[in-house]
HTML snippet that shows the backbone in 3Dmol.js (N, CA, C, O; Angstrom):
<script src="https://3Dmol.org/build/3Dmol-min.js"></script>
<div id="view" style="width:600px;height:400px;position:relative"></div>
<script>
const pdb = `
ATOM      1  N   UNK A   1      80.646  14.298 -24.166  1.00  0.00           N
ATOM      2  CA  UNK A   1      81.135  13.682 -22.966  1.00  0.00           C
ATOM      3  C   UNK A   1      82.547  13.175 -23.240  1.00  0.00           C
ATOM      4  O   UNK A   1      82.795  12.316 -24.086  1.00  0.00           O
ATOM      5  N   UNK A   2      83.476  13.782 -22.446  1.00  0.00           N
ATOM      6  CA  UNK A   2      85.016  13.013 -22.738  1.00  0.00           C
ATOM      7  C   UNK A   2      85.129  11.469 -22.269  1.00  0.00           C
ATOM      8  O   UNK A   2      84.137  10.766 -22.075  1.00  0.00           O
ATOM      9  N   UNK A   3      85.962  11.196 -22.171  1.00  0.00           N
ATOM     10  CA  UNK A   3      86.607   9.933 -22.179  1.00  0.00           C
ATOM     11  C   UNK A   3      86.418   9.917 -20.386  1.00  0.00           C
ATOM     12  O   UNK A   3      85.682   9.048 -19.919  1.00  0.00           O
ATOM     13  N   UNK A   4      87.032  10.799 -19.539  1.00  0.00           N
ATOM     14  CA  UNK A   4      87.085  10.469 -18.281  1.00  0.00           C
ATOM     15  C   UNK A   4      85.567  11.050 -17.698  1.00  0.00           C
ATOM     16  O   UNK A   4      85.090  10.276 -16.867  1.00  0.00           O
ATOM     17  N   UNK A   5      84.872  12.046 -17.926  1.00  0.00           N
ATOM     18  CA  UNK A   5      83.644  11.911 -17.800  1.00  0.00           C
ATOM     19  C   UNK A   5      82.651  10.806 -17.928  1.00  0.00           C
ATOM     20  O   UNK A   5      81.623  10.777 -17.252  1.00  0.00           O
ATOM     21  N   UNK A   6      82.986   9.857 -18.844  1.00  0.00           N
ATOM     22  CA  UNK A   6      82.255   8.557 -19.135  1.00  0.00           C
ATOM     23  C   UNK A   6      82.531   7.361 -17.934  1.00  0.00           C
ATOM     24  O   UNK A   6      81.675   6.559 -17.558  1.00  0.00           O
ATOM     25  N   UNK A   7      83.808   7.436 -17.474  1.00  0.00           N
ATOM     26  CA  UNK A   7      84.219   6.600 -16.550  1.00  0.00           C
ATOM     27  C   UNK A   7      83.831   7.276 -15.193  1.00  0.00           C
ATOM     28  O   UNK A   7      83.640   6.503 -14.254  1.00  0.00           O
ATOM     29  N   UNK A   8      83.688   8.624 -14.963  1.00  0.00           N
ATOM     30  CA  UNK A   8      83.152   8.852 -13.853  1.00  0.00           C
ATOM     31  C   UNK A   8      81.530   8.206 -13.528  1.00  0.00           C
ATOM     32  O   UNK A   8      81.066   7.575 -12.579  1.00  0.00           O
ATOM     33  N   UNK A   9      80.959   8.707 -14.808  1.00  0.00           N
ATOM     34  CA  UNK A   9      79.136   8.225 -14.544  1.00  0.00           C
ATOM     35  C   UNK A   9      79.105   7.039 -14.414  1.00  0.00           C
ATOM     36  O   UNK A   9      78.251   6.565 -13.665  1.00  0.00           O
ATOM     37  N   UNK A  10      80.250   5.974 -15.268  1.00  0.00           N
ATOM     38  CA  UNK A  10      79.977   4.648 -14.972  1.00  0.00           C
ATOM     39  C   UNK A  10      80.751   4.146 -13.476  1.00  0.00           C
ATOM     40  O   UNK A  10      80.420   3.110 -12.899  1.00  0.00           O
ATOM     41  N   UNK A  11      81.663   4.933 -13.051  1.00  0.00           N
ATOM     42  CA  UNK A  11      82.197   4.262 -11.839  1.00  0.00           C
ATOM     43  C   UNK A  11      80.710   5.099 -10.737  1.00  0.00           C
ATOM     44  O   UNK A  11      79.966   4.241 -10.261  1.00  0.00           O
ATOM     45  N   UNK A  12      80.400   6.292 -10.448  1.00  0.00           N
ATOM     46  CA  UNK A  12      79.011   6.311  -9.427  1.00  0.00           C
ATOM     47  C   UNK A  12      78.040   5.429  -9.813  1.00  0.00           C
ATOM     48  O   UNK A  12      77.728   4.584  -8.974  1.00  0.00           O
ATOM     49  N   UNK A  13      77.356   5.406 -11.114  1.00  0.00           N
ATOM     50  CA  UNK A  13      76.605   4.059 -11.077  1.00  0.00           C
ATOM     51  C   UNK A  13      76.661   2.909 -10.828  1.00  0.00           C
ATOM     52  O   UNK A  13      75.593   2.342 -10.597  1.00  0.00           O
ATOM     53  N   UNK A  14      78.017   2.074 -10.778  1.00  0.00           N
ATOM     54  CA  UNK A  14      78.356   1.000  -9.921  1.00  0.00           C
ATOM     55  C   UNK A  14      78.306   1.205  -8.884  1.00  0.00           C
ATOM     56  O   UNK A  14      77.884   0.416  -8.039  1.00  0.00           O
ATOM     57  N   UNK A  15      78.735   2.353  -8.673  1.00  0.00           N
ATOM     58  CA  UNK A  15      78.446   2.448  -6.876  1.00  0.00           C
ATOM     59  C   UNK A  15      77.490   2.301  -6.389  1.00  0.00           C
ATOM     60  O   UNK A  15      77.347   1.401  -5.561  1.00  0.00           O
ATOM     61  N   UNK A  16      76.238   3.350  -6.818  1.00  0.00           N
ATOM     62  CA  UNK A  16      74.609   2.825  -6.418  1.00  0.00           C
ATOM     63  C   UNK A  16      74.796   1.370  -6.835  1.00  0.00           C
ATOM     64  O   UNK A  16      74.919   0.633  -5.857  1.00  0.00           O
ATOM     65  N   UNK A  17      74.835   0.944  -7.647  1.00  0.00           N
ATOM     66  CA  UNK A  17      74.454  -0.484  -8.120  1.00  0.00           C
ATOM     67  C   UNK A  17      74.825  -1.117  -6.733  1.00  0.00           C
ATOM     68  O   UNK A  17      74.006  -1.860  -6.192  1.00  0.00           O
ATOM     69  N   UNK A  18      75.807  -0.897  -6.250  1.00  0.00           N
ATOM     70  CA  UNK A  18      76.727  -1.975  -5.131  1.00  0.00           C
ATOM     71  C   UNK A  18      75.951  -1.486  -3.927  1.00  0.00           C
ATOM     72  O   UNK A  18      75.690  -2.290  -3.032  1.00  0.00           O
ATOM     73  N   UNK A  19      75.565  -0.229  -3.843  1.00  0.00           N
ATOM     74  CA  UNK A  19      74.505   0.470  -2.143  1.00  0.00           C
ATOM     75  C   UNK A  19      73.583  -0.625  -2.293  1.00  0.00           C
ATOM     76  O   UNK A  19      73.393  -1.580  -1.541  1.00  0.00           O
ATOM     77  N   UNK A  20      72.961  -0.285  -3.555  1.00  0.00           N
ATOM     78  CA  UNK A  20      71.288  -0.746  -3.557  1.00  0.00           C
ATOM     79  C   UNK A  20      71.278  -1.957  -3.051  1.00  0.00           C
ATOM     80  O   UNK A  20      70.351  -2.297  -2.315  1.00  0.00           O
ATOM     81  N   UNK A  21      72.515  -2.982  -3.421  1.00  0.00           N
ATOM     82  CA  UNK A  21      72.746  -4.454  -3.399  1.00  0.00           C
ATOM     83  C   UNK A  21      73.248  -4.687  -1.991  1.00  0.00           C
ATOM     84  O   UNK A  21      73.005  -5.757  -1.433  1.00  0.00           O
ATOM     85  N   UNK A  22      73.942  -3.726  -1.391  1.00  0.00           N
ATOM     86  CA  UNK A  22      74.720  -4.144   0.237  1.00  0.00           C
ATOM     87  C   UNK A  22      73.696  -4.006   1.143  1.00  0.00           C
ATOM     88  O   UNK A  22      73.764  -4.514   2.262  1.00  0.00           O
ATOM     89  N   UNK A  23      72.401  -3.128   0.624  1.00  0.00           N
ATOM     90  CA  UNK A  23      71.857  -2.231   1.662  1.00  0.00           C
ATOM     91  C   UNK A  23      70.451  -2.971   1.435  1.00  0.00           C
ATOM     92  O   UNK A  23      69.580  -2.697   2.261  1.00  0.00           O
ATOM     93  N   UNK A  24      70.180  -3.725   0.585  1.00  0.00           N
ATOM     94  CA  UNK A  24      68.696  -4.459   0.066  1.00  0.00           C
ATOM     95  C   UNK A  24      68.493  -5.045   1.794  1.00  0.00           C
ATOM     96  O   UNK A  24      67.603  -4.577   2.504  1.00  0.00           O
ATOM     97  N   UNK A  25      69.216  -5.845   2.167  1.00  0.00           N
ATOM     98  CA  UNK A  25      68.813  -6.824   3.040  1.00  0.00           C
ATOM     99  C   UNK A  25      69.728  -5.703   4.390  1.00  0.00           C
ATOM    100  O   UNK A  25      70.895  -5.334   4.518  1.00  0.00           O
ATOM    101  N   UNK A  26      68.511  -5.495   5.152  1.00  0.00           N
ATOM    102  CA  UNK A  26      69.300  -4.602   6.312  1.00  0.00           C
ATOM    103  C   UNK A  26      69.457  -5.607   7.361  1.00  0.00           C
ATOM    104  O   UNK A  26      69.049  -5.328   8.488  1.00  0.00           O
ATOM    105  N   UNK A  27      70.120  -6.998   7.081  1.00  0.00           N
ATOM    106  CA  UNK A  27      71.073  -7.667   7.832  1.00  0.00           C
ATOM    107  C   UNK A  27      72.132  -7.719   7.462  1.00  0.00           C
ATOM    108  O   UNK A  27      72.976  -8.294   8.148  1.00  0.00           O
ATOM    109  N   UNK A  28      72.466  -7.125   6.222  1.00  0.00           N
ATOM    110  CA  UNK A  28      73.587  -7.283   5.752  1.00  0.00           C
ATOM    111  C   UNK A  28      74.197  -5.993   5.642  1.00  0.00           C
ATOM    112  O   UNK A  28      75.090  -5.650   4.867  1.00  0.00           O
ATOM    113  N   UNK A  29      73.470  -5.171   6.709  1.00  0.00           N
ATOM    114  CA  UNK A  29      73.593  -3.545   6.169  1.00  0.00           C
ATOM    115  C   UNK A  29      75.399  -3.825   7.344  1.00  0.00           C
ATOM    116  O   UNK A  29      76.330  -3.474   6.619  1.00  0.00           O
ATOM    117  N   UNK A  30      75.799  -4.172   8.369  1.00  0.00           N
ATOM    118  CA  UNK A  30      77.063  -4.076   9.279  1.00  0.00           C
ATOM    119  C   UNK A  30      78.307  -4.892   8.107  1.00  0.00           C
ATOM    120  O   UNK A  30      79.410  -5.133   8.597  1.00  0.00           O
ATOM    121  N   UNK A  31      78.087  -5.243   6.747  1.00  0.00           N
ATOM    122  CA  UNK A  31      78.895  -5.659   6.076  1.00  0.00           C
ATOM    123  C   UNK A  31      78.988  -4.534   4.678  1.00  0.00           C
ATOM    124  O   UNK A  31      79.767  -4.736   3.747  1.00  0.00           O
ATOM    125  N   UNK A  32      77.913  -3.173   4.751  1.00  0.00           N
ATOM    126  CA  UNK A  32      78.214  -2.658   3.880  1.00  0.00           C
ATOM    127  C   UNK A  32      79.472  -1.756   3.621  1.00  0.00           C
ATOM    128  O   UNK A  32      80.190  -1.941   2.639  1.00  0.00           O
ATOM    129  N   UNK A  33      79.674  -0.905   4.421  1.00  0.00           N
ATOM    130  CA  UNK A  33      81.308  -0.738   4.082  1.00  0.00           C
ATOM    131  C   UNK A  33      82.210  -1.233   3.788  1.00  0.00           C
ATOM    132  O   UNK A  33      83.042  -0.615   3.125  1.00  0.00           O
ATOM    133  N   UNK A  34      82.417  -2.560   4.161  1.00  0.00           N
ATOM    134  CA  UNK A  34      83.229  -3.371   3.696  1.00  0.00           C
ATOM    135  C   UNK A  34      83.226  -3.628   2.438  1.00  0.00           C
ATOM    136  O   UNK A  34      84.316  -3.709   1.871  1.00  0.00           O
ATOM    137  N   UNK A  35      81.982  -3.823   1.678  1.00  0.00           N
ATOM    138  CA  UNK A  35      81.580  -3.963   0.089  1.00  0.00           C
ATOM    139  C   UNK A  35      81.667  -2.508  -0.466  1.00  0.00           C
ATOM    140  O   UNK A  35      82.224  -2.469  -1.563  1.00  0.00           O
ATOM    141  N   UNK A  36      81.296  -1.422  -0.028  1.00  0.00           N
ATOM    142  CA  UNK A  36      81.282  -0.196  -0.249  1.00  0.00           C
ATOM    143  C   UNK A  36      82.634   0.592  -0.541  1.00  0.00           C
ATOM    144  O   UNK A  36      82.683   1.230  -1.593  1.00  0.00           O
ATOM    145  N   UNK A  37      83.267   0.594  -0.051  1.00  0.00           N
ATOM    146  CA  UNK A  37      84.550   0.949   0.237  1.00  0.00           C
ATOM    147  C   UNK A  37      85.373   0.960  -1.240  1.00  0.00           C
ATOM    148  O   UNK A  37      85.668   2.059  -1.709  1.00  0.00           O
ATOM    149  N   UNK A  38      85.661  -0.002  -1.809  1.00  0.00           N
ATOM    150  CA  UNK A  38      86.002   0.017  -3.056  1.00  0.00           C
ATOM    151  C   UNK A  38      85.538   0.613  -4.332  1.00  0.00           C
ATOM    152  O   UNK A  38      86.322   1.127  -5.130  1.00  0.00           O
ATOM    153  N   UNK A  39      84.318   0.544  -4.509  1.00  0.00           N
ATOM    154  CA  UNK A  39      83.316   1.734  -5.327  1.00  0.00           C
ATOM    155  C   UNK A  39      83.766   2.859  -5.044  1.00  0.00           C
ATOM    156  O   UNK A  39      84.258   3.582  -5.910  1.00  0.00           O
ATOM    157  N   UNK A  40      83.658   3.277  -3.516  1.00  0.00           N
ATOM    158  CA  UNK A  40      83.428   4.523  -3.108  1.00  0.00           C
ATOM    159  C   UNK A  40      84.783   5.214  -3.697  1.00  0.00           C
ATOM    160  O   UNK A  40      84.800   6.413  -3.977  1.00  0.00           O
ATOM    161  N   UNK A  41      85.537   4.651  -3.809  1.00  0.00           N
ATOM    162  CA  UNK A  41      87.511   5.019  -3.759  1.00  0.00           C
ATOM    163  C   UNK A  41      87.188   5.049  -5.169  1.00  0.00           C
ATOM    164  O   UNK A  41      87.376   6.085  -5.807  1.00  0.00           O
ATOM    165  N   UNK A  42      86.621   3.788  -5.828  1.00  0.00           N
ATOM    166  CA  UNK A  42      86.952   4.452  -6.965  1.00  0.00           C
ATOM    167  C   UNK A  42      86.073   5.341  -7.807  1.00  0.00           C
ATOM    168  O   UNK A  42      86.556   5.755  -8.860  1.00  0.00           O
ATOM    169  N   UNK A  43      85.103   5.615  -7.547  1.00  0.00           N
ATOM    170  CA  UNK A  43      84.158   6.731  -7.455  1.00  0.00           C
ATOM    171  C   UNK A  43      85.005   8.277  -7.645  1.00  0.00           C
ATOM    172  O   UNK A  43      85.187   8.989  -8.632  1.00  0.00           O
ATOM    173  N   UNK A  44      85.378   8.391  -6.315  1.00  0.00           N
ATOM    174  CA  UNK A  44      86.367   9.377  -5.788  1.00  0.00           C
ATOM    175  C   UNK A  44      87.020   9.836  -6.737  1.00  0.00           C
ATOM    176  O   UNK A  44      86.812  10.955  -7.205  1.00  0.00           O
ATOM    177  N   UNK A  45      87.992   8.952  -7.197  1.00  0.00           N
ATOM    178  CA  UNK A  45      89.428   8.835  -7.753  1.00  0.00           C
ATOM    179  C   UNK A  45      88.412   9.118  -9.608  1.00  0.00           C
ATOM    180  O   UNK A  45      89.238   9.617 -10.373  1.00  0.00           O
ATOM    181  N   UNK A  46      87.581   9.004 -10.050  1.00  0.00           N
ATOM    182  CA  UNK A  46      87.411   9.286 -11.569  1.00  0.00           C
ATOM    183  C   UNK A  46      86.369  10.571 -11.197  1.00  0.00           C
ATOM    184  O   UNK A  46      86.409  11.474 -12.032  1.00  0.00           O
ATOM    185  N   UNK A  47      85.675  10.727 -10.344  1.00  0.00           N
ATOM    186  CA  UNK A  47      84.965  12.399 -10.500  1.00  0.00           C
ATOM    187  C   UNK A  47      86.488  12.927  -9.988  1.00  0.00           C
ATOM    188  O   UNK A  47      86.888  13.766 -10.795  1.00  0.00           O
ATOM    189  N   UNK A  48      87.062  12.793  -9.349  1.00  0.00           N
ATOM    190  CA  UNK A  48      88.098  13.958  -9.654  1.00  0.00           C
ATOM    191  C   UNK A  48      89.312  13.831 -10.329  1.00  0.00           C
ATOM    192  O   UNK A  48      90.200  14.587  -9.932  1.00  0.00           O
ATOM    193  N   UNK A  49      89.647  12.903 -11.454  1.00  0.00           N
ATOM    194  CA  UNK A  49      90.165  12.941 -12.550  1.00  0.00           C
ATOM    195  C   UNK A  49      89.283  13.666 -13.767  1.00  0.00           C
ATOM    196  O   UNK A  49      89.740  14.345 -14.687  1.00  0.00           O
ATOM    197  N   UNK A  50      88.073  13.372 -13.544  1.00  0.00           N
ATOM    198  CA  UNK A  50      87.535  14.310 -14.801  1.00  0.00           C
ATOM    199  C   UNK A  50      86.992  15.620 -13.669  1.00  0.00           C
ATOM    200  O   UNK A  50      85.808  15.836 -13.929  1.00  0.00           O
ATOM    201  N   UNK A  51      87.233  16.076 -13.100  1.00  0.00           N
ATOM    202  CA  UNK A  51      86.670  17.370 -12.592  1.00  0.00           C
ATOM    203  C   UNK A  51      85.213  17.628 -12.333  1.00  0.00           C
ATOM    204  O   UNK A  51      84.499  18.497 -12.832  1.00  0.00           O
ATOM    205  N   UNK A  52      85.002  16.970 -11.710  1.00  0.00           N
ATOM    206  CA  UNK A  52      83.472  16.686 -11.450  1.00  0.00           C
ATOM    207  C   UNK A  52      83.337  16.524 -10.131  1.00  0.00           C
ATOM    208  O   UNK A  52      82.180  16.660  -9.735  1.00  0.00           O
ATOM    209  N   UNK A  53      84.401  16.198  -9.060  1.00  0.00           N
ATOM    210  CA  UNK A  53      84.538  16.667  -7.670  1.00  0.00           C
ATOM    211  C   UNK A  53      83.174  17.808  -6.989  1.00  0.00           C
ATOM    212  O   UNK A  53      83.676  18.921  -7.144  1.00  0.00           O
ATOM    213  N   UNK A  54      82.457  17.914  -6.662  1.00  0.00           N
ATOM    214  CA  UNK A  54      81.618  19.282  -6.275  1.00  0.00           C
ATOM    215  C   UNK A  54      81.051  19.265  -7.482  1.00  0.00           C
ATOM    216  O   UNK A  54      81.856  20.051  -7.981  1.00  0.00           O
ATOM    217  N   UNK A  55      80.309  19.010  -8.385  1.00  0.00           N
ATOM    218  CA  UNK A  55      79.894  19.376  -9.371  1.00  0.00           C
ATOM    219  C   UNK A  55      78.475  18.093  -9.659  1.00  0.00           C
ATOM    220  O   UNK A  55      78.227  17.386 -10.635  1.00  0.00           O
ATOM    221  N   UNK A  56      77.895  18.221  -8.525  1.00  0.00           N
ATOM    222  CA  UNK A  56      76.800  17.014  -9.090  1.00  0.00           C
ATOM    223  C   UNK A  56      75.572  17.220 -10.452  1.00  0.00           C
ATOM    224  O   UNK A  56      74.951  16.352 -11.065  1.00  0.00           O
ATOM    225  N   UNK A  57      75.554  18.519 -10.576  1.00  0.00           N
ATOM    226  CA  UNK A  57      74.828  18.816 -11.642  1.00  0.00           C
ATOM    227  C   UNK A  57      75.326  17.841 -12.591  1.00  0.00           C
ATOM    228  O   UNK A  57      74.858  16.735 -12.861  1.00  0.00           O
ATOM    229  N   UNK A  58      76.493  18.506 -13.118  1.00  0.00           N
ATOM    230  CA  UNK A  58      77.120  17.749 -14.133  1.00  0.00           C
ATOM    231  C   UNK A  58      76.902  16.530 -14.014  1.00  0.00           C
ATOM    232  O   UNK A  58      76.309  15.923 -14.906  1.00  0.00           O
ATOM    233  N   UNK A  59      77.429  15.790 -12.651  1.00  0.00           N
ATOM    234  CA  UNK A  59      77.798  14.213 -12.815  1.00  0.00           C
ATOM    235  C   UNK A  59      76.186  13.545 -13.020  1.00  0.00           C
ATOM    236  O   UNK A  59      76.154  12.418 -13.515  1.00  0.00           O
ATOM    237  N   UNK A  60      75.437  13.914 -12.815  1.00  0.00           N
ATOM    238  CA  UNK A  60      73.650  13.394 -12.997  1.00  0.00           C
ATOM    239  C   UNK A  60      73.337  13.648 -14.178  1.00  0.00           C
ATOM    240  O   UNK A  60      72.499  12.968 -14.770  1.00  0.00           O
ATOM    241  N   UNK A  61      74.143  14.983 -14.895  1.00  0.00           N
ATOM    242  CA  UNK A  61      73.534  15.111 -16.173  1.00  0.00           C
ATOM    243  C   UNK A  61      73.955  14.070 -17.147  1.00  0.00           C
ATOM    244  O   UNK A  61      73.268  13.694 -18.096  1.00  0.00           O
ATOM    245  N   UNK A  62      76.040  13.304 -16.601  1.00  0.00           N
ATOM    246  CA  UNK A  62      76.055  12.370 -17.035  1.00  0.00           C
ATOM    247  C   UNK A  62      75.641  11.039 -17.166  1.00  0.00           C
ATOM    248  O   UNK A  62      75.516  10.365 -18.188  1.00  0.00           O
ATOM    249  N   UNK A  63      75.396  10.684 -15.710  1.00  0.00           N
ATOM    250  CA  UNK A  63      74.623   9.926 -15.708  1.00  0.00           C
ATOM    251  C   UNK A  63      73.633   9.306 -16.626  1.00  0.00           C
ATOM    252  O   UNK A  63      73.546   8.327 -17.368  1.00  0.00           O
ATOM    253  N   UNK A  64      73.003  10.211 -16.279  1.00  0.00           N
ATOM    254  CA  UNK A  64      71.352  10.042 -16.972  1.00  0.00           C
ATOM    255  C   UNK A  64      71.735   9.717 -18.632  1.00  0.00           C
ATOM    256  O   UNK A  64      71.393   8.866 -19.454  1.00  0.00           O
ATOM    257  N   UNK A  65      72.587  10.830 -18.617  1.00  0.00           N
ATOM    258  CA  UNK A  65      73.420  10.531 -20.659  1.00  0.00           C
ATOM    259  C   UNK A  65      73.605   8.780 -20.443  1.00  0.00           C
ATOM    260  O   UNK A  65      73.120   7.988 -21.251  1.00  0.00           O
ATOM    261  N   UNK A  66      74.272   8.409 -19.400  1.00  0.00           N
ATOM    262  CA  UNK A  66      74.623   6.828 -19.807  1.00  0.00           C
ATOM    263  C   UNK A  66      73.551   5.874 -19.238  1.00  0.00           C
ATOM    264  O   UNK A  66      73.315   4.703 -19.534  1.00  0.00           O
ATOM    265  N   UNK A  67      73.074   6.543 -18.504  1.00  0.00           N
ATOM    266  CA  UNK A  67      71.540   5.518 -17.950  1.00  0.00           C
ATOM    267  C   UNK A  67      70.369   6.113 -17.745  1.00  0.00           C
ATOM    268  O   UNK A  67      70.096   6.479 -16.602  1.00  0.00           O
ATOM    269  N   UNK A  68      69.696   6.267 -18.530  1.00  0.00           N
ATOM    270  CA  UNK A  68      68.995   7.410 -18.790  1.00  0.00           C
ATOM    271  C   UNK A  68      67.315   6.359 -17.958  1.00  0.00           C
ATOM    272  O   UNK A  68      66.242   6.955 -17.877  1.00  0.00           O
ATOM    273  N   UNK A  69      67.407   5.310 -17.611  1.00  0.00           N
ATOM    274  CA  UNK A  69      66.208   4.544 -16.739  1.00  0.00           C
ATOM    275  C   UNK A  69      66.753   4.983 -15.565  1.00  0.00           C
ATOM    276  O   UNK A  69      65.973   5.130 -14.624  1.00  0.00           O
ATOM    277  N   UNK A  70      67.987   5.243 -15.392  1.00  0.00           N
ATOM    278  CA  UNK A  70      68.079   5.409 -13.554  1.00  0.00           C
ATOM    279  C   UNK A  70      67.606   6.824 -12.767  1.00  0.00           C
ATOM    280  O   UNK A  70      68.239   7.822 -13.111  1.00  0.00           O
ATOM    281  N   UNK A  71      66.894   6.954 -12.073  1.00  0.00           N
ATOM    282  CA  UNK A  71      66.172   7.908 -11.394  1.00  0.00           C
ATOM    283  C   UNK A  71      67.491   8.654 -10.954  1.00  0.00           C
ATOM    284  O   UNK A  71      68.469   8.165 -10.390  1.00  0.00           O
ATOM    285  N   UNK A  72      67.266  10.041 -11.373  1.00  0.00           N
ATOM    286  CA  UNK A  72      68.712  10.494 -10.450  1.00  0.00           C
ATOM    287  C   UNK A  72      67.994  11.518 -10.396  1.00  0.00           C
ATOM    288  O   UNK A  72      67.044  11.319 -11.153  1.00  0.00           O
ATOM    289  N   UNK A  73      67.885  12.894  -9.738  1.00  0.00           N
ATOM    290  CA  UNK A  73      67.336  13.928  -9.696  1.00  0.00           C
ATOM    291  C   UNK A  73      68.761  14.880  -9.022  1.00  0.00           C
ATOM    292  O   UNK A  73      69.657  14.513  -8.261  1.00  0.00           O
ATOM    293  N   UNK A  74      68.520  16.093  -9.614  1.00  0.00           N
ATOM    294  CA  UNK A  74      69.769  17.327  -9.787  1.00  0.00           C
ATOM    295  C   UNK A  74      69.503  17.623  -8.958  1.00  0.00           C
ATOM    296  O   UNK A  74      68.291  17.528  -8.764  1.00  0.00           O
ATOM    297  N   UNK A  75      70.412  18.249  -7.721  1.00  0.00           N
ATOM    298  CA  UNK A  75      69.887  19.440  -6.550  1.00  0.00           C
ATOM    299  C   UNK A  75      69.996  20.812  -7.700  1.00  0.00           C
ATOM    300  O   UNK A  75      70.564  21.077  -8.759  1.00  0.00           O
ATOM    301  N   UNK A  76      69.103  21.420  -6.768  1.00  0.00           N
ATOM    302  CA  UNK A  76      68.529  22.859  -7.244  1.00  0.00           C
ATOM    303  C   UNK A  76      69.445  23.569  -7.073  1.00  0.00           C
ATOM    304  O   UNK A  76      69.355  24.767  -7.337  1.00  0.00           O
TER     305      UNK A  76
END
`;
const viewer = $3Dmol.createViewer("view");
viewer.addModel(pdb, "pdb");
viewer.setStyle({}, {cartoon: {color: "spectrum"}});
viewer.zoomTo();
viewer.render();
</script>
């Protein structure tokens, strides 16, 4: 796993981390973009510095390499 591959799996896993947390209480779901938004960008911005843009295989396979408890499942 390179260097920017590592920062991609860890910037989408913050991201779930931040869904799971905006979206727990669906009164607080009309404030999730607002919390979302920043993950999401930077999400964005490191799968396509490491080339992982379109490529979810990969990014789950990293994943799982760095959080290997978090449920992620590959599309087919």
């Amino acid at each position: 796993m390179t260097e920017l591959e590592l920062v991609a799996a860890q910037a989408y896993i913050r991201l779930l981390q931040t869904a799971r947390a905006a979206l727990e209480d669906p009164r607080g779901a009309p404030l999730a973009l607002t919390v979302l938004t920043p993950p999401m960008a930077e999400a964005d911005q490191a799968l396509a510095a490491a080339g992982l843009a379109g490529n979810e295989r990969r990014l789950f396979e990293l994943v799982h390499q760095v959080c290997p408890r978090l449920p992620v499942d590959t599309p087919a």
